[in-house]
N, C-alpha and C positions, 0 to 999 in steps of 0.2 A: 648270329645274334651274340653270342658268347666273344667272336674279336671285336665286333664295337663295345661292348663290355668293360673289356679289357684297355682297350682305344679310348676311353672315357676316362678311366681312372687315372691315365699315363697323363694327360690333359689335366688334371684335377690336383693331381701331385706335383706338379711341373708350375702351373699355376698358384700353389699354395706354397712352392719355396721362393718365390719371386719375391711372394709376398711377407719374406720371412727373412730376406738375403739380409737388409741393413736394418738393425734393431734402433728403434727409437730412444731417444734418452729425456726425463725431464727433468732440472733442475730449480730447485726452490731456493729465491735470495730474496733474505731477509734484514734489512737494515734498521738500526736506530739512529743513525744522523742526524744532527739537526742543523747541517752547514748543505745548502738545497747543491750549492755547486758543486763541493765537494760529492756530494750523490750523483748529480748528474755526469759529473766527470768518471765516478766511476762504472756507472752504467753504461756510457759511452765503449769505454772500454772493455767492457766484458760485452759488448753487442759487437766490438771492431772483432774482439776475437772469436764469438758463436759463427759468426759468419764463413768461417773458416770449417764449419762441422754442422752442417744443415740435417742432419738427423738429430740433434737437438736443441729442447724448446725451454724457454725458462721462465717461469713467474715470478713476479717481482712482488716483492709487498716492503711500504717504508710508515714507519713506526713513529715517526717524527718526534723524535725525542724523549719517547715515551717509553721505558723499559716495561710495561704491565701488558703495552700493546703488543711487543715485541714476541714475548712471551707467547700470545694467544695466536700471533701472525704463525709461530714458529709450528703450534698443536695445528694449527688448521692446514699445512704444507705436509704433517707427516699424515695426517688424516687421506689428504689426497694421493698418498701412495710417490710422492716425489723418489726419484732415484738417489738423489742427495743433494744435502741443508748449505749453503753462504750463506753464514750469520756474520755479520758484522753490527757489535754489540756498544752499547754507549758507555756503557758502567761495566764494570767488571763480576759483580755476584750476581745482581736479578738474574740473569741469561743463565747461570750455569747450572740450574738444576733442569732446564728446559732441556739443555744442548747434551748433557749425561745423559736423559731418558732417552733422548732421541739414538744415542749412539749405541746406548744396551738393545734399541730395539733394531737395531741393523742399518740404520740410518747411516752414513758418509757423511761425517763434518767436517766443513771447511771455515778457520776460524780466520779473519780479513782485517787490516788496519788496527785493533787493539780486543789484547788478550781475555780470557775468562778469568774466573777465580781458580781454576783447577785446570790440570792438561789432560782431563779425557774432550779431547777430538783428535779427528784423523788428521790433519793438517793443519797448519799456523799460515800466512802468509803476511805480512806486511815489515814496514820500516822498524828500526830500532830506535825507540823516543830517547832512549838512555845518549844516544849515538846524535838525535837531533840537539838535544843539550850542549853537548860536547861541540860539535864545528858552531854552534852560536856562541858561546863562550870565546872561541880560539878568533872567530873573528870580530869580536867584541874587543880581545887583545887588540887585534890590527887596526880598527879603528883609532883607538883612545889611545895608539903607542903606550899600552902598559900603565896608562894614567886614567884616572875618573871615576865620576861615580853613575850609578846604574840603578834603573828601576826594573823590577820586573813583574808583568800581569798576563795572567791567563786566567781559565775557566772549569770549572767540574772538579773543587778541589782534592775529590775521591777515585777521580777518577787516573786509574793507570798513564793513559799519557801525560797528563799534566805532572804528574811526580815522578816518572821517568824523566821527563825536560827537565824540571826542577834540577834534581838530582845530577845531574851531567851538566848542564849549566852551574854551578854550583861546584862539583868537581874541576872544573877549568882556571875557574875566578881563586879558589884558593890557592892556584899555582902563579897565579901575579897578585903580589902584594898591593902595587901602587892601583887595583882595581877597586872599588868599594861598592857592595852589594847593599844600598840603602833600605832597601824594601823588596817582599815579595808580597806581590796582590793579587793571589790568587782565591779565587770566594767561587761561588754559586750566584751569579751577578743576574739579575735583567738589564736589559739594555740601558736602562733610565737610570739605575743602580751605577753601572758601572761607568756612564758616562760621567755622573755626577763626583764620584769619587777620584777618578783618574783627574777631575779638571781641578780639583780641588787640591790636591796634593800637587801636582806641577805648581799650581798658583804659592802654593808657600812651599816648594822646595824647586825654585828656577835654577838651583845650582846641578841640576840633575844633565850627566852631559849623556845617556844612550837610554834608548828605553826596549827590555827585551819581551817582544810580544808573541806568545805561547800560539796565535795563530795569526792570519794575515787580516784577517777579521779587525781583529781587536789592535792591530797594528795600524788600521788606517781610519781608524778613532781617534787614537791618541795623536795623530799625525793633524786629524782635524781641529783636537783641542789645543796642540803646539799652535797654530794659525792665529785659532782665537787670540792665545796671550800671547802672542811674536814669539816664540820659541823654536821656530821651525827651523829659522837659521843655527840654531845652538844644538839640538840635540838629535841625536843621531837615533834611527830606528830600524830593528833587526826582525824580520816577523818569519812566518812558519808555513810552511805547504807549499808555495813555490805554482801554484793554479793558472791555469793559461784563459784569459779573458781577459774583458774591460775590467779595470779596478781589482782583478785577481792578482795572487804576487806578482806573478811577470810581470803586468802591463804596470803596475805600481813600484818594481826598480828600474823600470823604461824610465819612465817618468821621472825619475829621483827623489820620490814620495818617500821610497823607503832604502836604507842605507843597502842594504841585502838582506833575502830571505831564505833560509833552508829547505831545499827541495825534499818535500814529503810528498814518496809517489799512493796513490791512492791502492795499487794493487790488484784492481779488477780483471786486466788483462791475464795477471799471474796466475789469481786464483782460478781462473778457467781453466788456465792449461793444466796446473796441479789439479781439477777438476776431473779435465778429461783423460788424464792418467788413471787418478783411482778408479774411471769408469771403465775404462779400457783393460783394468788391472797391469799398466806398465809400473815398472819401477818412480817413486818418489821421494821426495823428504817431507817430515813431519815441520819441521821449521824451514821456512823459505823467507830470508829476512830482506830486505829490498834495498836496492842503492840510492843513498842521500849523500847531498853536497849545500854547498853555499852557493847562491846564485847573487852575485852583483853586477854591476857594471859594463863588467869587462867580459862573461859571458853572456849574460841577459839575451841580446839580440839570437845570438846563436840557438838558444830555447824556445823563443816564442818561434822563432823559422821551422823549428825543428815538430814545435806543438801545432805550429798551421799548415806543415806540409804532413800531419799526421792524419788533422781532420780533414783534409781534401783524401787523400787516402783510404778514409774508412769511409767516406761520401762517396768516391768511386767503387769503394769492395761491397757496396750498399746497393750501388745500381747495376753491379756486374752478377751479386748477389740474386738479386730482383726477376734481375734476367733469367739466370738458370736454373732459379724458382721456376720460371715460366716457360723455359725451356723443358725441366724433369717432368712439369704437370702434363705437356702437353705429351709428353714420350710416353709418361706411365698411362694419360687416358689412351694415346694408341694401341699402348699394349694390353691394358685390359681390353679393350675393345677388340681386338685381336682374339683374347683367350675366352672373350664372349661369343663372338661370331662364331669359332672352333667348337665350341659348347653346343650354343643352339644349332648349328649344322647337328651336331652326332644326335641330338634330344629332339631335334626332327626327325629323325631316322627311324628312331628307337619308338618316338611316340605315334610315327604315323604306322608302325607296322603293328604298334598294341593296338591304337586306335581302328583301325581295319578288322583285329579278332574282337573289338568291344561294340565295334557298328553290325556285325556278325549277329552277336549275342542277344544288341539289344532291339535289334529287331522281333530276333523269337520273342524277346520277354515285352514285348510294346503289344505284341497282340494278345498275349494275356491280360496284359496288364488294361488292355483297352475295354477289356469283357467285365475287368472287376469293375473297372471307373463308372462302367453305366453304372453297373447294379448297387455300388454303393453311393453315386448320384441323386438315385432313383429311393436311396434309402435315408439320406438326409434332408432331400426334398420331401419328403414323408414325414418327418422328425420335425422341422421343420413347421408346416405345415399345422401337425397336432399340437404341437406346441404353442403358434399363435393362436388356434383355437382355444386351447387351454387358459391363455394368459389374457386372452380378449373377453374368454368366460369370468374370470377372475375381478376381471377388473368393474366386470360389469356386474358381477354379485358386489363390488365392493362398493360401486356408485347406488345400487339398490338400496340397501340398506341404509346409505347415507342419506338418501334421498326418503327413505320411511320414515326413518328414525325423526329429519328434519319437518318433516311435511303435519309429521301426526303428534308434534309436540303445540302447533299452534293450537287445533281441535282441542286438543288437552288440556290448554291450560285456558282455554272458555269454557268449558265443561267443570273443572278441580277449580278454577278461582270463583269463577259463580257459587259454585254449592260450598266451598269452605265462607262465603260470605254470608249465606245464607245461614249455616249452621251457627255463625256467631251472633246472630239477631236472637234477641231477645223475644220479638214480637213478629209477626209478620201482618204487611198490607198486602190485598189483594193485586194495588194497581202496580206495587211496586215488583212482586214475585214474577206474576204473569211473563213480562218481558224477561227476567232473567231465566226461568223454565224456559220458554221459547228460543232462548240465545242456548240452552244449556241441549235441548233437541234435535236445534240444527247443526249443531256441532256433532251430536253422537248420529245423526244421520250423513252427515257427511264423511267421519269417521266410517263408519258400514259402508258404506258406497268403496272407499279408498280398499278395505278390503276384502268385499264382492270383487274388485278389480284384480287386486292379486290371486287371489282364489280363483279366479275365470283363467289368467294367465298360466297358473300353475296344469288346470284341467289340458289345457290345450298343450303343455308342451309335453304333457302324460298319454295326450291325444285320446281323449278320453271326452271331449268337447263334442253333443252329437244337434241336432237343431229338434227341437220341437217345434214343428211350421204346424200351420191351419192357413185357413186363408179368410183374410181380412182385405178391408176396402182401403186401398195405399193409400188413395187421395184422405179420406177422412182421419185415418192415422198420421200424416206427415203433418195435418192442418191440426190435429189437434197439440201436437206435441210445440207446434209455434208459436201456439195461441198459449201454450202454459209460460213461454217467453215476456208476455204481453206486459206486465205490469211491471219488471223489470226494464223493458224498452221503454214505456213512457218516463221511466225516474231517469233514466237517462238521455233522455230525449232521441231516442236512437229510433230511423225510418225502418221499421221490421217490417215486410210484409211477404206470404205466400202467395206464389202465381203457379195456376196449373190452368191449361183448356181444357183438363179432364174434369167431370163433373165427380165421376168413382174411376175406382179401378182392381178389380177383385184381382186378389195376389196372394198365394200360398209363402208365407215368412216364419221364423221364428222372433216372432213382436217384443219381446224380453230384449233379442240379443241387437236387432235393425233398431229400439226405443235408446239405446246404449249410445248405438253410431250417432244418430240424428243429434242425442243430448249431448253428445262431446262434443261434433261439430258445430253445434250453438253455442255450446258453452265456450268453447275455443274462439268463435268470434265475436263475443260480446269481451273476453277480456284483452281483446287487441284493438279494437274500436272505439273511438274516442266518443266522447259526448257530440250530439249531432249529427252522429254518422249515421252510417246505413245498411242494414243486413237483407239481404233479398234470398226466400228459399225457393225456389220454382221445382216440379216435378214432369217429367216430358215421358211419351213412349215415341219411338222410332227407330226405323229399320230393327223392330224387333226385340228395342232391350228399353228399359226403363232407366230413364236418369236424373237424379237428386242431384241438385247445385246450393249452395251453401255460399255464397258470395257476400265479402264486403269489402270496404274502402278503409280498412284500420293501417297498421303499421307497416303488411307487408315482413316479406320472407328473402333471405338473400339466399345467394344459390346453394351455399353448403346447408342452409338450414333445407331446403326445399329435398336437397338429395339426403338427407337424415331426417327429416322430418319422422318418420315412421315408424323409428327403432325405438325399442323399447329401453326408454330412462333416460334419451335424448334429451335436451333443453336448448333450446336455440336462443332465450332469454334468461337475464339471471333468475326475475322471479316466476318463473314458469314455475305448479306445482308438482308434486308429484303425481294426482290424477293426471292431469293436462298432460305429463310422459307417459301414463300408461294410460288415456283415453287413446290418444289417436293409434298405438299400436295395438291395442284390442279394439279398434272400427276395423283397421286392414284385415284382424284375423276374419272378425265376423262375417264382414264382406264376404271376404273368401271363400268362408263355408256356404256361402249363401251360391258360388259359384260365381263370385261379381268381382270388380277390381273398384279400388279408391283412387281417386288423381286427385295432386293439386297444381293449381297454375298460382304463383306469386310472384311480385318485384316488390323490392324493398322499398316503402313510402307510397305505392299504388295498391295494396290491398291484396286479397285472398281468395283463390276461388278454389273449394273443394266438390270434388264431382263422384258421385257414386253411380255406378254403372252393373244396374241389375239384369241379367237374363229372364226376358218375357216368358213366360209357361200357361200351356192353355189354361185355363180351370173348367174341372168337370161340373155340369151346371148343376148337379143335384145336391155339389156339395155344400152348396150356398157361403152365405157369411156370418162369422162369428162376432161375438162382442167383446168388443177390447178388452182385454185384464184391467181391474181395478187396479192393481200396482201400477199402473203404466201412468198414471192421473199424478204429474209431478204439483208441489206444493210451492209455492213461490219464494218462501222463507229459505227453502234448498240454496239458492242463489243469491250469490253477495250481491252486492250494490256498491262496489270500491268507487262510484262520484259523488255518493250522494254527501258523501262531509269534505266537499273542494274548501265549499265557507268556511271558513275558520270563524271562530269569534271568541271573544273573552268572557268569562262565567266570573262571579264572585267577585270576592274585593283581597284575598292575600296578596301571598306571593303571586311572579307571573310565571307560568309554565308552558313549554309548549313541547306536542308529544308528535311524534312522529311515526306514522306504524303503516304499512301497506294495507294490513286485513282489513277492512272495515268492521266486523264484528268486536274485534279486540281492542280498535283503537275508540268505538262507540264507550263500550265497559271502561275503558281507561277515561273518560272525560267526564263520562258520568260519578267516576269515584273521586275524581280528583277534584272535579270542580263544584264541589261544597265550599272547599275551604285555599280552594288556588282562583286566579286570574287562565284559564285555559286555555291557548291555540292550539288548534287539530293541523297536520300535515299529514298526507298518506306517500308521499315521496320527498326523497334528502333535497331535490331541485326545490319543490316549495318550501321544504324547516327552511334551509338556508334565507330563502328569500323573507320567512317570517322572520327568523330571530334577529335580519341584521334591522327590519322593521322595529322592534320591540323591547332588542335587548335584554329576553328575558332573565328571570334568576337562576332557571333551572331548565334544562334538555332530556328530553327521555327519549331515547331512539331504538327502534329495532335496527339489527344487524342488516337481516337479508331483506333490501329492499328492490323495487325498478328502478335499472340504471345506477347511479351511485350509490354506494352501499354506507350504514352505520360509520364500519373505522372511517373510512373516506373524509363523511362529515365529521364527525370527531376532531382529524386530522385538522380538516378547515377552519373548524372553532377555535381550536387550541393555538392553532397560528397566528391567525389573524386578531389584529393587536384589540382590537374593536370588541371582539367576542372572547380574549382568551381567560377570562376569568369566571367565566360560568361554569360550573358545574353540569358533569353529560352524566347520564346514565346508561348504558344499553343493557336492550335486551334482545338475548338471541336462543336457537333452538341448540348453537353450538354452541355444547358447555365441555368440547375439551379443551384441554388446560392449554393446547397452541392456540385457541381461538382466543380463549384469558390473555393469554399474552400480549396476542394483537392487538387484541384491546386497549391493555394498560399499554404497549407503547405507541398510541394515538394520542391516548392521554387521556380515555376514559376516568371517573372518579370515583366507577363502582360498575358492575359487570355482574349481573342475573342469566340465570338460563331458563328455558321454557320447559317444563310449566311453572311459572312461579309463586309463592306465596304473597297474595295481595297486602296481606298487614307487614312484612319486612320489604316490601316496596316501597307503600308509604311509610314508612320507620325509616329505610336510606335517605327520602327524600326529607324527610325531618332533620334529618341529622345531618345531614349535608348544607341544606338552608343557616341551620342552627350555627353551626363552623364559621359557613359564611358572617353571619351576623358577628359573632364572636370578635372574628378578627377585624370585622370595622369598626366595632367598638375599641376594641386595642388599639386600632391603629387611627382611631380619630384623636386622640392627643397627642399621637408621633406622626405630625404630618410633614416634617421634613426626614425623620430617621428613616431613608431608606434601607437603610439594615434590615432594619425589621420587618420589612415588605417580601414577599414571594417572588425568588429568582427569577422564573418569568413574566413574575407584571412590574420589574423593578426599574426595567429599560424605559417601558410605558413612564411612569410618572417621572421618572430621571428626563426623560424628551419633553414631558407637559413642564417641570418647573424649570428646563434652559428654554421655553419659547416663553412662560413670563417673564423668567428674565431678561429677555431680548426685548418686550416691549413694555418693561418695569418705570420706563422715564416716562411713557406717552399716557397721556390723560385719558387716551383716547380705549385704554387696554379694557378690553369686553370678550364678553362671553362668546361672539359672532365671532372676532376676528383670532379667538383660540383655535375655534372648532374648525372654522376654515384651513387655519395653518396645519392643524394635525388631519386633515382632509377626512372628519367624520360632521353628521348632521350635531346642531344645538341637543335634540333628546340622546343621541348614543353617548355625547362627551357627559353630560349629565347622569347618566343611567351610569358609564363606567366609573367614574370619579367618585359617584355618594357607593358603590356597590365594593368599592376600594377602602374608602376610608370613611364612610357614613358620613360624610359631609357633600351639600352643593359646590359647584364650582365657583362661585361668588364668595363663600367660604373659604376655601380651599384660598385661593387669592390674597384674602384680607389676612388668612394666618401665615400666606406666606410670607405680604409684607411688613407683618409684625416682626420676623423672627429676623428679616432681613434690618428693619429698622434698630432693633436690638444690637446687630452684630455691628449697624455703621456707628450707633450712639456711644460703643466703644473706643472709639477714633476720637482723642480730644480734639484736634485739627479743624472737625467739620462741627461748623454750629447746626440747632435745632433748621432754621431752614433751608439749609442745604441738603441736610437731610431728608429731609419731605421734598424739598423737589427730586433726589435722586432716587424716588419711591411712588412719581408719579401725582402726587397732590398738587392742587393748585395752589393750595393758599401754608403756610405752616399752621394757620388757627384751625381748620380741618384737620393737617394730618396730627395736633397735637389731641382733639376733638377724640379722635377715633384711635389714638393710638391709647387713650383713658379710658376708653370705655372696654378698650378688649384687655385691658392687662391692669386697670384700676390707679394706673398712676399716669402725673404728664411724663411727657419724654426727661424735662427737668430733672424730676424726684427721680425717674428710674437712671438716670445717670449721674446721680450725685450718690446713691447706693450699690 
């Protein structure tokens, strides 16, 4: 183990100097040029020469002319840790305080084609401008034989090259007399600038026989403006750079465009090599000044040879390059691959022999570890377990209480609104109380019932629940408990009848807790049974056991309600109440004790059948038969009657109101309070409001929340929306008075929001006050019947659609009441109810004032006489529309337009 060890390391050291043999380099070059070829040209050559040193790389950044960029070009290359700076600068100051940080912080500068303001950098490279001056000068002599005169232009006049040229062209000329330096034009030009000026001086100085051009640029400008004015023949032109291309110097003294131009080499190639010195640490110079000549005629050819047998050159060191790019990549992926292979050989070796002592180990510890797993398995399955008991308990205290809280606020507030009604009478009549004690009893006996039910519930899970039986005659107990159904079924036309072939049938029961099952199981199918339907109870003995059936033809049970049906607080409907949850799971308990079982058989839309299945027991015959408990003797009032107000009908002569409520006790008390002094329609479900109010269009909506089927917000919702209804005012009321049930309310768009129990005099005081508003605002808004400003964001679309459809049939004779209400697809009574409920006007009104205001606005148009105007308003004759436009506004159309 210990020599593979050692055999690892040798591999890992050996591998890690390969990787260390040729140190990479990278260089950062920075330019501000703003001559594109000249850049190209010299990146050209600084890529002919990297190629020559493939360990390093360089990034470029060009500044275009812009010394501010240059600057930030320069901080972002030292940022990135470059090995060393090629700055080649436009101007001479901006760059140098950049190019001094950079060198105090250990940066390598290489300063390229024109100087800084100061000599901190490591190296200088380029031509001497002083030196391009000078051979333009001396061949300026040669041209002109010592005679003529001379213009000279160039660019940047701050900057270093241009006043080294200056200077040295300038020193030349004052050694020939017979030369005359007429002008020097050198500025800060644009292109437009300078063309402008150069052509305008030739034009009044044609005597001008050379013109000396600071770059090659600016040299075949003035070559282009000689053409314009014929001058081409006459003056001679000397330009600067000496650049290999189309239209670059060379190919422009090919051509004999330009007299000759001073070879200014760009430098690129140099400053790499002076580069890779300083990087290498060989020996260098601080100043590396570059060889310039005059290129005309008689060399030219020999340069451009020399410049295109350079570029094929660095085209083949590019593809020879390319190659042995592709040749190292592919050596260096063998050889890793190589010191990979050698690796994972020895790390198989190493791993499979640790691996072998850990497969060893973890065998032992896998059979420990197998013994914990059950038992802590066995111990989160447990957790687990108690857990969803707990949270299932939880949830089902939390729907209890919701479901009290909600059940026994209705009870409540028939009981608290009656008797707060009652205490406000000054007087009492007999016929009038009667009913409300009676409304106010059946409620607190139902109320008892609902908590006899919990109270039974609580016993039994205390188990504490024990039977007191005797024995009584089944048959006569099942028949009597049907028969207290009776008067109930006739008000709803519902077939009840009990079927037994037994005449008696003595049976030892506890009659309190089997009166309970039978009353829930009736009760339970009378409020799923519609009007007309059918309840059949039959009572059978065979093979031994007694069985109760409870069957009818109502709504039907889908299969998750059938397999929950019997849990205590379940609701398989919304308005199932809270008895109806705890009737049928206190039948199962009681059954139970009785030693019986409950079934039910349902499908959804075919009806219900519940079966109780009692254990036959002899009876000892001395013990005879008892007589039924007086409490067992139910009272009929016990039991709502939710068909008996299907009929709606209207009371009174106010407002029109219509109220919506499921209970029937609450919504009786509600129609009877209101319709003194309302119009009243009754609905006990949102299916029939809806279908009244689009009937009726009443003024006002009062709805309970929890209704069958669609609920309060629901309808709310539908009112508010729909264009027909949404200006009525809702009311609800609901048992849920937390502030998230308030809110769902106001964002339906209730206009006021009660909870149960509530106080009947600020009922009717909202409902006051709400009418009242209503009124209000049509009063207001019956003399602003065009200002829709002033109308209610959402009924403002509404009459904005009613007055562009009369104006679409504002010309035809024919424009009625019929062919509005059609177009807005509501009956003649809803566009009328909505329109005067808007703006307390009819819509024949509404009409007439709107083409008053219309006629007004044409009778301002001098252009159009009186009856052009009445026809484009629909009149047939002008003596009508002048008729009717007097009597709504007291003057003719004449008078109100001459004022």
């Amino acid at each position: 183990m210990k020599s593979i060890t050692v055999l690892l390391l040798a591999v890992l050291l050996l591998f890690s100097c390969q990787q260390q043999q040729e140190r990479q380099y990278v260089i950062g070059f920075s330019q501000c040029l703003d001559n594109d070829e000249w850049r190209r040209t010299m990146i050209r050559e600084m890529e002919r020469e990297l190629s020559f040193h493939p360990n390093v790389s360089m990034i470029t950044k060009s500044a275009g002319g812009n010394s501010t960029i240059q600057i930030a070009q320069i901080q972002e290359l030292m940022d990135q840790k470059v090995d060393l700076l090629i700055v080649s600068p436009l101007e001479a100051q901006p760059p140098t305080p950049i190019i001094e940080k950079a060198l105090d912080q250990g940066f390598p500068i290489v300063v390229v084609d024109r100087r800084t303001a100061s000599q901190k950098y490591t190296a200088f490279v380029g031509a001497e401008n002083l030196l391009v001056g000078q051979n333009a000068g001396i061949y300026a002599n040669v041209l002109l034989n010592g005679q003529g005169t001379i213009l000279e232009v160039g660019e940047g006049a701050d900057t270093s090259p241009s006043l080294d040229r200056h200077r040295g062209f300038v020193e030349v000329l004052q050694k020939y007399p017979g030369l005359v330096l007429e002008e020097s034009l050198i500025r800060d030009w644009t292109p437009q600038e300078y063309e402008e000026e150069i052509r305008n001086y030739l034009s009044q100085h044609r005597d001008i026989d050379l013109v000396f051009a600071q770059n090659d640029r600016m040299a075949l400008q003035v070559f282009e403006i000689c053409e314009e004015l014929g001058l081409e023949k006459s003056i001679e032109i000397i330009g600067v750079d000496g650049l290999y291309g189309e239209n670059e110097g060379l190919d422009l003294v090919d051509k004999g465009v330009l007299a000759a131009t001073v070879l200014y080499p760009t430098g690129g190639e140099e400053a790499i090599e002076v580069a890779m010195d300083i990087l290498n640490n060989r020996p260098y110079q601080k100043e590396n000044l570059l060889f310039t000549t005059i290129v005309n005629g008689d060399n030219v050819r020999i340069l451009k040879q020399q410049a295109s047998k350079l570029i094929d050159q660095q085209a083949n060191i590019n593809r020879q390059s390319a190659r042995l790019a592709d040749l190292n990549e592919t050596y260096s992926l063998q050889k890793n691959a190589l010191y990979v292979t050698i690796l994972l050989l020895l790390l198989v070796l190493i791993f499979g022999s640790v691996l072998f002592y850990l497969l060893r180990e973890k065998q032992r510890s896998n059979k420990v570890l197998a013994v914990q797993n059950v038992a802590i398995r066995e111990q989160k399955e447990e957790i687990e377990r108690v857990s969803q008991q707990a949270r299932q308990a939880t949830e089902e205290k939390i729907r209890f209480y919701s479901y009290m809280s909600h059940e026994f606020k209705t009870p409540l507030s028939l009981i608290l609104t009656p008797t707060e009604d009652l205490l406000d009478r000054k007087a009492f009549d007999r016929r009038e109380v009667i009913p409300v004690l009676t409304l106010i009893r059946k409620n607190a006996n139902r109320l008892l019932r609902l908590v006899e039910q919990i109270l039974d519930l609580r016993r039994i899970d205390a188990g504490k629940m024990e039977l007191a039986a005797e024995t009584y005659d089944l048959v006569e107990f099942t028949r009597d408990i049907v028969q207290d159904f009776k008067m109930k079924a006739q008000k709803s036309r519902i077939d009840l009848q009990f079927v037994s072939p037994l005449t008696e049938l003595p049976y030892t029961f506890d009659a309190e807790k089997l009166d309970k099952v039978l009353f829930n199981l009736l009760s339970n199918a009378f409020k799923y049974t519609p009007d007309g339907g059918l309840i059949h109870v039959s009572l059978l003995l065979a093979n031994n056991e007694v069985e109760i059936k409870v069957v009818d033809n109502g709504e039907g049970m889908t299969k998750k309600d059938r397999e929950q049906v019997f849990e205590i607080f379940y609701r398989a409907q919304q308005n199932t109440s809270l008895g109806s949850g705890l009737g049928l799971a206190l039948s199962r308990e009681f059954v139970q004790l009785h030693d019986g079982e409950i079934y039910v058989v349902s499908e959804k839309g075919k009806g219900t059948t519940f079966t109780v299945v009692l254990p036959h027991r002899s009876v000892v015959p001395s013990t005879g038969k008892s007589e039924l408990p007086h409490f067992l003797r139910h009272s009929p009032e016990e039991f709502g009657t939710p068909n008996q107000y299907n009929d709606s009908q209207d009371n009174g002569e106010g407002a029109s109101l219509i109220i919506v409520e499921d209970n029937p006790d609450l919504l009786q008390f509600l129609e009877n309070k209101f319709s003194v002094n309302y119009q009243v329609r009754i609905a006990h479900s949102a299916e029939d409001g809806w279908e009244a109010i689009l009937q009726t269009i009443p003024d006002l909506i009062i709805s309970d929340v929890t209704l069958g089927g669609e609920d309060g917000f629901s309808l709310t919702q539908k009112i508010k929306k729909d264009f027909r209804t949404s200006h009525i005012p809702v009311i609800l009321l609901t048992a849920k008075g937390g502030i998230e049930s308030q809110i769902e309310g106001t964002r339906a768009g209730a206009d006021a929001y009660l909870s149960k129990p509530f106080n009947q005099k600020l009922l009717e005081q909202k409902v006051r006050t709400l009418l009242d508003n209503r009124n209000l605002m049509r009063r207001r808004f019956s003399n602003e019947i065009t200002d829709l400003d002033q109308v209610p964001t959402d009924e403002r679309k509404f009459l904005l659609d009613f007055e562009l459809l009369i104006e679409k049939h504002l010309k035809s004779p024919a424009l009625s009441v019929e062919t509005l209400s059609q177009e807005m697809g509501m009956s003649r009574t809803q566009l009328y109810r909505k329109i005067t409920a808007l703006t307390n006007k009819n819509v024949n009104e509404y009409i007439g004032e709107f083409k008053i205001k219309k006629a007004q606005q044409l009778l301002t148009d001098p252009l159009l006489n009186i009856a052009e105007v009445a026809y484009a308003l629909g009149f047939s004759t002008p003596n009508y529309f002048s008729t009717f436009f007097k009597q709504k506004t007291g003057k003719t159309p004449s008078e109100w337009r001459n004022n």
